[in-house]
C-alpha positions as a Python dict, from the first residue, in 0.01 Angstrom:
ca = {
    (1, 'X'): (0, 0, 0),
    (2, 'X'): (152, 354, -119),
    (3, 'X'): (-10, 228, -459),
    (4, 'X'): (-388, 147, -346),
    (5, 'X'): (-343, 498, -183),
    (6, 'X'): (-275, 667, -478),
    (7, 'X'): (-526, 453, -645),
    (8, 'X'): (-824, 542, -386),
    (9, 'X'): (-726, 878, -400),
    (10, 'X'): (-733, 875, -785),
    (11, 'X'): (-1066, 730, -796),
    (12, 'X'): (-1190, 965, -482),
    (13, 'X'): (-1100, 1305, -738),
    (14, 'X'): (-1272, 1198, -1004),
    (15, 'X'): (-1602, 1063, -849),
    (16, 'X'): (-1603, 1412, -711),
    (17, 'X'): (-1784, 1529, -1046),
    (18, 'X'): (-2045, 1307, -955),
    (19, 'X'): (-2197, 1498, -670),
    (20, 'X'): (-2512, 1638, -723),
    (21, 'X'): (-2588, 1695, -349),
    (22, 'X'): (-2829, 1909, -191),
    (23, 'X'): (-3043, 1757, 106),
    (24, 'X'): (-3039, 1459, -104),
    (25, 'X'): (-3126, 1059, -254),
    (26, 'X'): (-2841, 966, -407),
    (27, 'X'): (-2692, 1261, -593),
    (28, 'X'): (-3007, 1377, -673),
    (29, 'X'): (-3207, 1695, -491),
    (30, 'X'): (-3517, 1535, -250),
    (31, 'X'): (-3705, 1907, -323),
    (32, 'X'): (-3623, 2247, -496),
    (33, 'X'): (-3827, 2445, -300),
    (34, 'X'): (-3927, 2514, -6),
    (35, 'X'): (-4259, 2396, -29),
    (36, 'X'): (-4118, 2042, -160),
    (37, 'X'): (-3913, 2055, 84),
    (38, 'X'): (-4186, 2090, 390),
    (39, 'X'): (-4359, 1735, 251),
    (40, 'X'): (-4007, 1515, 256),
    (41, 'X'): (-4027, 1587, -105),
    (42, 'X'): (-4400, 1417, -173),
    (43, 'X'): (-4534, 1644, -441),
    (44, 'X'): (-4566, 1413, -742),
    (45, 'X'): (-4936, 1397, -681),
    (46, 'X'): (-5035, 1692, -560),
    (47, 'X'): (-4813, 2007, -653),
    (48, 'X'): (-4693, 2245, -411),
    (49, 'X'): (-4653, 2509, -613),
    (50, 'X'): (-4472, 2652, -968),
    (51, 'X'): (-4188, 2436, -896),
    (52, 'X'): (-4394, 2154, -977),
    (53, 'X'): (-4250, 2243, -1355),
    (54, 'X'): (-3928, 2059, -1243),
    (55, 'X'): (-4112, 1812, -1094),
    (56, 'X'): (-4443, 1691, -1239),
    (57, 'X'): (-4547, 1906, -1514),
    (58, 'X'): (-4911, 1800, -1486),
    (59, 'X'): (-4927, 1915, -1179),
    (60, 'X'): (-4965, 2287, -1318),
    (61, 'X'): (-5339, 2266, -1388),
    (62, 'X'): (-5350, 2196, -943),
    (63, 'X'): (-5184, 2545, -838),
    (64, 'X'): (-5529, 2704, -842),
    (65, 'X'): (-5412, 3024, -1007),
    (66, 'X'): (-5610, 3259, -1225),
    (67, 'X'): (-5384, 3369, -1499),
    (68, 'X'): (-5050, 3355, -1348),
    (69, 'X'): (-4812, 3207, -1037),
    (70, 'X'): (-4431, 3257, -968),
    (71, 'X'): (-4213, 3126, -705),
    (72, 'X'): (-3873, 3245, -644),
    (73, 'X'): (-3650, 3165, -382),
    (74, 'X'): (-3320, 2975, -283),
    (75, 'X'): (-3188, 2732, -74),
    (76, 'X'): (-2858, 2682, 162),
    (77, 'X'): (-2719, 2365, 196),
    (78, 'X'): (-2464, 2286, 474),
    (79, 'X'): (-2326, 1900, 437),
    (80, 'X'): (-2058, 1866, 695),
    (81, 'X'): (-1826, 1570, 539),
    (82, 'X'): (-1540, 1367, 641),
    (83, 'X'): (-1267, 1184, 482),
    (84, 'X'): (-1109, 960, 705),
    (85, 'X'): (-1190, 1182, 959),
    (86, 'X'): (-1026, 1489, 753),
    (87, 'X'): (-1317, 1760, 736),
    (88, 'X'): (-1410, 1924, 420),
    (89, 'X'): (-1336, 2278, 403),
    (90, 'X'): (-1596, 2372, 185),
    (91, 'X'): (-1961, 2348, 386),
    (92, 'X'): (-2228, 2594, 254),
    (93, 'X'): (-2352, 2634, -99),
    (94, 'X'): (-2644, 2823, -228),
    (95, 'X'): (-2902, 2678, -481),
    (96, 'X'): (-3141, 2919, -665),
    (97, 'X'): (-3466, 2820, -785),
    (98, 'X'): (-3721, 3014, -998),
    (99, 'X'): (-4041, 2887, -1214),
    (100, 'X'): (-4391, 3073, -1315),
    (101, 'X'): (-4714, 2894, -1434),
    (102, 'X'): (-4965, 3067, -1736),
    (103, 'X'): (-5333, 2970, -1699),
    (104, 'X'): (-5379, 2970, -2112),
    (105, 'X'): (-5739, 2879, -2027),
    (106, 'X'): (-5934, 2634, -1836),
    (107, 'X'): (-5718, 2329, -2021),
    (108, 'X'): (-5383, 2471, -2081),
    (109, 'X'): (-5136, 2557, -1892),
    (110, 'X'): (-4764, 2675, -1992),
    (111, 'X'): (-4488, 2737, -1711),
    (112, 'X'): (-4093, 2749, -1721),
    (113, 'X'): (-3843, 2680, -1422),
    (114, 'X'): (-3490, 2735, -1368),
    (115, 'X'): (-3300, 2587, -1083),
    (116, 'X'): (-2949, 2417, -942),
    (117, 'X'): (-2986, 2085, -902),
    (118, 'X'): (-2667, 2018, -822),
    (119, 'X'): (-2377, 2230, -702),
    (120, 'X'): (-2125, 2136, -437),
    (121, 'X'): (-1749, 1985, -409),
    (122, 'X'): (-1485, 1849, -181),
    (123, 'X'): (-1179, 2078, -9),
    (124, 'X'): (-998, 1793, 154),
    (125, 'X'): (-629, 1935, 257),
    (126, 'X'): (-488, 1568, 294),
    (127, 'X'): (-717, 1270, 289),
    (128, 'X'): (-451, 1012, 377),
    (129, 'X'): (-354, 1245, 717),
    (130, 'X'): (-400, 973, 934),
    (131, 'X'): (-168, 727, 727),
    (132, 'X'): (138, 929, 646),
    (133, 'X'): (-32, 1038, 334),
    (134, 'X'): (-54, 1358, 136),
    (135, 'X'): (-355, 1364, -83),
    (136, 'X'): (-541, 1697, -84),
    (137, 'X'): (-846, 1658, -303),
    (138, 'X'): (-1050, 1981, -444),
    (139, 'X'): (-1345, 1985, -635),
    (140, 'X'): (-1661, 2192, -754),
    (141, 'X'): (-1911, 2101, -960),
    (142, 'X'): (-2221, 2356, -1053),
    (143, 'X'): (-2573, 2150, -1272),
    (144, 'X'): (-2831, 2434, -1412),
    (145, 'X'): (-3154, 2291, -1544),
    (146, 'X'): (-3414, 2470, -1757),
    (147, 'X'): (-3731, 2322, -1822),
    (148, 'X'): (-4011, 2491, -2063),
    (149, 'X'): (-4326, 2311, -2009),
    (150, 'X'): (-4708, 2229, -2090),
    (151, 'X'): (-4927, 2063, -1963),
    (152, 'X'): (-5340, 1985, -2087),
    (153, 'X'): (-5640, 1921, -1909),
    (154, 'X'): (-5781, 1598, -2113),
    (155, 'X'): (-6078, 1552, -1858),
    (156, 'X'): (-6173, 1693, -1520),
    (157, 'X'): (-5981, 1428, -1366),
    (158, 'X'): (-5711, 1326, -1581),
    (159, 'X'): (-5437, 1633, -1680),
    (160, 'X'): (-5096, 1506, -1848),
    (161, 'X'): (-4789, 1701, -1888),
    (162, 'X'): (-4448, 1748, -2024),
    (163, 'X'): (-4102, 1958, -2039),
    (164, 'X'): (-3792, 1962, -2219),
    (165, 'X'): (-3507, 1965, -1992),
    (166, 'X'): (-3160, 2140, -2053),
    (167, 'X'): (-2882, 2142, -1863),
    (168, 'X'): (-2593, 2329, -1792),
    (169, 'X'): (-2301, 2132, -1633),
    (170, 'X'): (-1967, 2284, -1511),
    (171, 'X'): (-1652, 2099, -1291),
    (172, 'X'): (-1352, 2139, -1215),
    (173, 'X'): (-1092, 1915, -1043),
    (174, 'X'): (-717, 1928, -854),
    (175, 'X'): (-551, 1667, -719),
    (176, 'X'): (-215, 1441, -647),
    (177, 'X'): (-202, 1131, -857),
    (178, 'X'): (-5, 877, -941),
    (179, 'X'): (353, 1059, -887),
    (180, 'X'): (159, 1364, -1068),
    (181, 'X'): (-41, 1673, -995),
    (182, 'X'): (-348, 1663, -1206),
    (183, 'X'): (-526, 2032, -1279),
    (184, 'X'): (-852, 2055, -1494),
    (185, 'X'): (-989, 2361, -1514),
    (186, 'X'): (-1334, 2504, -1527),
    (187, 'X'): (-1552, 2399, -1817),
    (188, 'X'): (-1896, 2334, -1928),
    (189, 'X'): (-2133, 2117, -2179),
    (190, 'X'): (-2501, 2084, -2193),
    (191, 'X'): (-2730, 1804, -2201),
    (192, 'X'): (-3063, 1750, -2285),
    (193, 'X'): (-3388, 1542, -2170),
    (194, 'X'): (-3761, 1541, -2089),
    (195, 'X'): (-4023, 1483, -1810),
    (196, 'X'): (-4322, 1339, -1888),
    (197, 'X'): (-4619, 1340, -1633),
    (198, 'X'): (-4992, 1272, -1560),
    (199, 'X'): (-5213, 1365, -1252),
    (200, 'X'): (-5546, 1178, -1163),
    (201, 'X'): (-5806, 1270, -947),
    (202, 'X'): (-5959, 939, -805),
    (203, 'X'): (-6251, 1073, -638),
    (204, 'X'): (-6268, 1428, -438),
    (205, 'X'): (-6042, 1308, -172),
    (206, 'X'): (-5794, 1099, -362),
    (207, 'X'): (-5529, 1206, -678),
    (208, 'X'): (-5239, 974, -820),
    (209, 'X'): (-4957, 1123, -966),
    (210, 'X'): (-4695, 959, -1219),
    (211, 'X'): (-4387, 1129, -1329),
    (212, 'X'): (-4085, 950, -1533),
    (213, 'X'): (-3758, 1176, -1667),
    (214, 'X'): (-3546, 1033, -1900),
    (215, 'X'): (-3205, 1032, -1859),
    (216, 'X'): (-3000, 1356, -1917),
    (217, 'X'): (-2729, 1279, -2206),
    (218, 'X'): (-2525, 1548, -2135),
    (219, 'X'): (-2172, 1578, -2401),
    (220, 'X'): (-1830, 1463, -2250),
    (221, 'X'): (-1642, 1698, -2023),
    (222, 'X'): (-1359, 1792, -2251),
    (223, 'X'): (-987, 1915, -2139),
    (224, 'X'): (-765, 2000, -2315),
    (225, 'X'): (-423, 1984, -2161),
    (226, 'X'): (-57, 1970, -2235),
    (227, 'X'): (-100, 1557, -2315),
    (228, 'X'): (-374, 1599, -2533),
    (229, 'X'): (-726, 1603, -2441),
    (230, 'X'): (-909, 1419, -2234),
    (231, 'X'): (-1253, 1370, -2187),
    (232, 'X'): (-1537, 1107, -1989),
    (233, 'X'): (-1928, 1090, -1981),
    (234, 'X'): (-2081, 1213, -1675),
    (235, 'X'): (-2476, 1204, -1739),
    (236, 'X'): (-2796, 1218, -1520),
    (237, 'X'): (-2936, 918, -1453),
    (238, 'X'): (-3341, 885, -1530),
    (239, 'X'): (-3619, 835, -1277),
    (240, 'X'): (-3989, 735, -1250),
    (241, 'X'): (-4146, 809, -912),
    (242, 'X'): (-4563, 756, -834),
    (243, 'X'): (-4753, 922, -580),
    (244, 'X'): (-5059, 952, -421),
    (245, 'X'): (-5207, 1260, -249),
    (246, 'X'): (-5543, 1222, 3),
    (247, 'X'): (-5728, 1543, 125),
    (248, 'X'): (-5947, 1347, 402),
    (249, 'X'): (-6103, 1702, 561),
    (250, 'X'): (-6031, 2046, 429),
    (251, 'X'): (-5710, 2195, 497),
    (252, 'X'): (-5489, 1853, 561),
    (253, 'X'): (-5310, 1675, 275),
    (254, 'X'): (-5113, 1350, 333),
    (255, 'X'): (-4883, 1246, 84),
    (256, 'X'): (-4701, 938, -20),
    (257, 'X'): (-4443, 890, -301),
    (258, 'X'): (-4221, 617, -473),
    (259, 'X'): (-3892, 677, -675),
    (260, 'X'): (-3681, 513, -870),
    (261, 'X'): (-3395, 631, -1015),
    (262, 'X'): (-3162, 444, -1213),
    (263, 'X'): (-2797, 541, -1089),
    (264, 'X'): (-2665, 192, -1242),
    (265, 'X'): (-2708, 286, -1618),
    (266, 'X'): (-2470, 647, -1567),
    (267, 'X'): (-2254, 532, -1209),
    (268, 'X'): (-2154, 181, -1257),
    (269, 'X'): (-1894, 238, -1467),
    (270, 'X'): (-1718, 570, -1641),
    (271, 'X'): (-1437, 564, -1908),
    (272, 'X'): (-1184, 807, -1891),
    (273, 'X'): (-1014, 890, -2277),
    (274, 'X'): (-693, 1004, -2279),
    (275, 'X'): (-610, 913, -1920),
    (276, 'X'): (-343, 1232, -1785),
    (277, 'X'): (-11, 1116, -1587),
    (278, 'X'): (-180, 1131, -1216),
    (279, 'X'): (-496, 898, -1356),
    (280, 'X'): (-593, 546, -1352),
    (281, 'X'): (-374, 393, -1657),
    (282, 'X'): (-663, 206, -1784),
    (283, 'X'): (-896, 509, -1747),
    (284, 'X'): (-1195, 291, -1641),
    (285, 'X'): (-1330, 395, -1293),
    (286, 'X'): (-1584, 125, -1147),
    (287, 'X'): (-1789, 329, -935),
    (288, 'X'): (-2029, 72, -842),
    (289, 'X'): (-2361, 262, -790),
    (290, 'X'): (-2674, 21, -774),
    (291, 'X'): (-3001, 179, -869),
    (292, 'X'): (-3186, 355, -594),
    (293, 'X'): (-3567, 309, -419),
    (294, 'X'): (-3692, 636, -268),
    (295, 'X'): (-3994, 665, -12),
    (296, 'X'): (-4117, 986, 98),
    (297, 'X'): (-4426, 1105, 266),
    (298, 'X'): (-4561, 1417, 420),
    (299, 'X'): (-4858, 1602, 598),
    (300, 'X'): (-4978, 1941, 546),
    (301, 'X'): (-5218, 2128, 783),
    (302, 'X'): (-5354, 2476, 683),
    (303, 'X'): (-5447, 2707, 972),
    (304, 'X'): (-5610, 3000, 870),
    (305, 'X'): (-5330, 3221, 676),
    (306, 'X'): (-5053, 2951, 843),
    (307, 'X'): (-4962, 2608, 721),
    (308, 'X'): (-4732, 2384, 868),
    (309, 'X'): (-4584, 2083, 691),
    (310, 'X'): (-4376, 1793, 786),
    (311, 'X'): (-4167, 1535, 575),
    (312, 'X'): (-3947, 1226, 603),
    (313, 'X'): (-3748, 1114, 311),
    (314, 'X'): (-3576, 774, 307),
    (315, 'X'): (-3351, 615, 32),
    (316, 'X'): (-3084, 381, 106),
    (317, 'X'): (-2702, 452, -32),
    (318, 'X'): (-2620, 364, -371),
    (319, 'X'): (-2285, 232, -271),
    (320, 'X'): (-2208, -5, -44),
    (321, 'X'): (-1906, -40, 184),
    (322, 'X'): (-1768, -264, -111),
    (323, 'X'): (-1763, 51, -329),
    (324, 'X'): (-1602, 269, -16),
    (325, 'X'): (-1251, 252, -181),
    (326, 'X'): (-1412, 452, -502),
    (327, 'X'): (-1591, 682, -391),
    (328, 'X'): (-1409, 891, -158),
    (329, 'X'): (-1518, 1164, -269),
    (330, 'X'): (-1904, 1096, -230),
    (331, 'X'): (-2103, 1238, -19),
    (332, 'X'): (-2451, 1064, -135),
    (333, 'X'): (-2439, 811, 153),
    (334, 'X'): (-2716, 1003, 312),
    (335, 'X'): (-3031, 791, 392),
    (336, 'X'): (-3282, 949, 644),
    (337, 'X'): (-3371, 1314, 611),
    (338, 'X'): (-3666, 1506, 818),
    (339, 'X'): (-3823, 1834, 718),
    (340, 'X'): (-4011, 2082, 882),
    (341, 'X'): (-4202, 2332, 694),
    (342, 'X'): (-4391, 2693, 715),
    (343, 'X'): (-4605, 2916, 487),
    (344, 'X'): (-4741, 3214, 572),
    (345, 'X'): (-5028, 3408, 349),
    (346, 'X'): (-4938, 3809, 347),
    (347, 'X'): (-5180, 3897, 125),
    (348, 'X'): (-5472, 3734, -185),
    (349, 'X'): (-5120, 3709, -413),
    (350, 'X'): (-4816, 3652, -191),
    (351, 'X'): (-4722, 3462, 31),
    (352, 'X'): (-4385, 3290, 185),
    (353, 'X'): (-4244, 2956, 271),
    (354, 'X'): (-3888, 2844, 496),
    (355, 'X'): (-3850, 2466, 502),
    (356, 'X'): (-3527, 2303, 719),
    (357, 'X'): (-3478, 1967, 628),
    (358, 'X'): (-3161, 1761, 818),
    (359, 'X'): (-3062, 1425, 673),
    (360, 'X'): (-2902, 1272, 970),
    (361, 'X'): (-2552, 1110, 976),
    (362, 'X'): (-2428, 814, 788),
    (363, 'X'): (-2097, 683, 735),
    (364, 'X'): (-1924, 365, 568),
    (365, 'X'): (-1613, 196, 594),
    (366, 'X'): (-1461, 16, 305),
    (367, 'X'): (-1473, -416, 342),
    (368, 'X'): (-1278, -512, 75),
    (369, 'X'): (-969, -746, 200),
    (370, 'X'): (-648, -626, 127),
    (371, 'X'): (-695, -265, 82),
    (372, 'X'): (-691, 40, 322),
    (373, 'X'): (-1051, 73, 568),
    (374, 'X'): (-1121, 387, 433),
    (375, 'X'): (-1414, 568, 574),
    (376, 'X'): (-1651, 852, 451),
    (377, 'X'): (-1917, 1033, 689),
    (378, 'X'): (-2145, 1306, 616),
    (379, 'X'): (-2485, 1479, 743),
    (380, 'X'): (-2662, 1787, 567),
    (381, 'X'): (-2869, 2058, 693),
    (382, 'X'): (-3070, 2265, 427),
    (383, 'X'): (-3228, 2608, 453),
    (384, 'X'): (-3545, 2736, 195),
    (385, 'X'): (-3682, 3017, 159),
    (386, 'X'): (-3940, 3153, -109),
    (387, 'X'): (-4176, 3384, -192),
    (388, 'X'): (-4474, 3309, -436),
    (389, 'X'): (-4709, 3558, -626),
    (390, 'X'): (-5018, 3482, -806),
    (391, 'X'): (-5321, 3623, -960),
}
């Protein structure tokens, strides 16, 4: 028993540099703005606003600018998590986001964006409390993307789009092993992708959006410690996701998406080189994650200089409770999440949007005969705020 403790525990630190969780599918942000976030996420059809440059490209020629928009804002994120009922000490993180969006002329359009899709971590002073245990588990991981982007105007109707993604990825780990204290510092590698999107309007009423990102090959987290170094691959799985966006009077958009995103090919199964005394011997963690189906719609009503927006956002959990015992550090087990969104015009160029978004409890218990009925439990609450400019 003291053995699959050790072992869960093990497996629990290290998944901990897979979380990429904001208000989120997976490990995977829903939105990055407050805007997105108002419509549950739904904005692959019919952009929101600059953000759409980490999102659907194409949807730049749709923001309605003359010659330039920015958004700038950030977001709060508040995911209380347990442990076998042992609370995470950690439970607010902020997450900047940033993008602007150059009317070239009437066909081009050029825009940038910056923003955090990922940044969080486990404090867990002793995740085996209950069982006689002592297993404290601490973690922090930080993902920066950039993405410079185009996109062209080939008809009226049909605009397509592109960016080149780069990412910044930093993590850092602690925790008791196997009759060992394992310590890896700080560091950082890049990685490097690409979005490629398309927006169509259908008739005046109707526009399809398509959006597909590759998967982010980002270099192997490197340590180098006093057993030589080791290293593992932790990239970002890809994703293609369709939407369509219907304006049936003026001032009300409905939107519904479809997502995919392929958490199988980069979460089944991660090799650890060079294995430190603490680790799994064999190095080879089998996470487990199955791919991932995402559904998301919202509404948006504009009232004079108001609009309100609401969203729901539903994705079922990559892991299953047969996957409990290796992922104990995970807190991408969230499934429903509900939004509620608000703009406000101050003036021709600015204006400002808050979005709250809660993803509503979910918890699993591991099934697997013969080892411990470990259980994780988590719900988020997340906070946006931005302010947009354009002329």
């Amino acid at each position: 028993m003291n053995k699959k403790l050790v072992a869960t525990a093990v497996s629990a630190a290290l998944y901990s540099f897979a979380l990429s969780a904001h208000a989120t599918n997976g490990d995977q942000m829903f939105a990055m703005s407050a805007a997105q976030a108002g419509m549950g996420g739904a904005t692959v059809a019919q952009a929101q606003d600059a953000v759409t440059v980490l999102v659907n490209p194409a949807g730049m020629a749709d923001l309605g600018m003359t010659d330039v928009r920015m958004d700038l804002g950030f977001g709060l994120l508040n995911p209380p998590r347990e442990v076998n009922g042992q609370e995470s000490d950690s439970d607010w993180y902020m997450m900047p986001t940033g993008a602007a969006v150059f009317n070239v002329n009437n066909r081009l359009f050029l825009g940038m964006g910056l923003g955090g899709i990922s940044g969080m971590g486990v404090n867990v002073d002793d995740i085996y409390a209950a069982m006689g245990g002592n297993q404290p588990v601490v973690t922090t991981k930080q993902v920066f993307r950039f993405s410079p982007a185009a996109a062209y105007k080939v008809t009226d109707d049909l605009t397509l789009g592109a960016s080149l993604n780069v990412v910044n990825q930093s993590l850092a780990m602690s925790f008791v092993g196997q009759g060992a204290q394992v310590n890896l510092p700080q560091n950082q590698q890049f990685g490097f992708g690409a979005t490629l999107g398309a927006t169509y309007k259908i008739n005046p009423t109707l526009q399809a959006g398509l959006t597909w990102v590759s998967k982010t090959d980002v270099s192997d987290m490197e340590y180098n410690t006093v057993g030589g170094t080791t290293s593992f691959d932790m990239d970002i799985p890809a994703s293609i996701a369709f939407g369509l966006a219907f304006k049936p009077m003026p001032g009300l958009l409905v939107e519904a998406d479809i997502k995919r995103i392929f958490f199988n090919d980069v979460m089944d199964r991660v090799t650890v080189t060079n294995p430190q005394p603490g680790m799994p011997p064999n190095g080879v963690l089998a996470f487990g994650w199955d791919d991932q189906t995402v559904y998301s719609i919202g509404v948006k009503k504009e009232m004079g200089p108001m609009a309100i927006s609401v969203g729901y956002n539903y994705g079922e959990s990559p892991i299953g409770p047969e996957d409990v015992n290796m992922n104990l550090g995970s807190t991408a087990i969230v499934e429903h999440h509900l939004s509620f969104g608000l703009t406000r015009q101050f003036s021709d160029k600015v204006s400002g949007s808050f979005a709250y978004t809660h993803a509503f409890e979910n918890d699993l218990t591991s099934n697997v005969v013969g080892q411990p009925a470990n259980t994780i439990k988590i719900s988020q609450n997340q906070y946006n705020f931005n302010i947009s400019y354009q002329f």
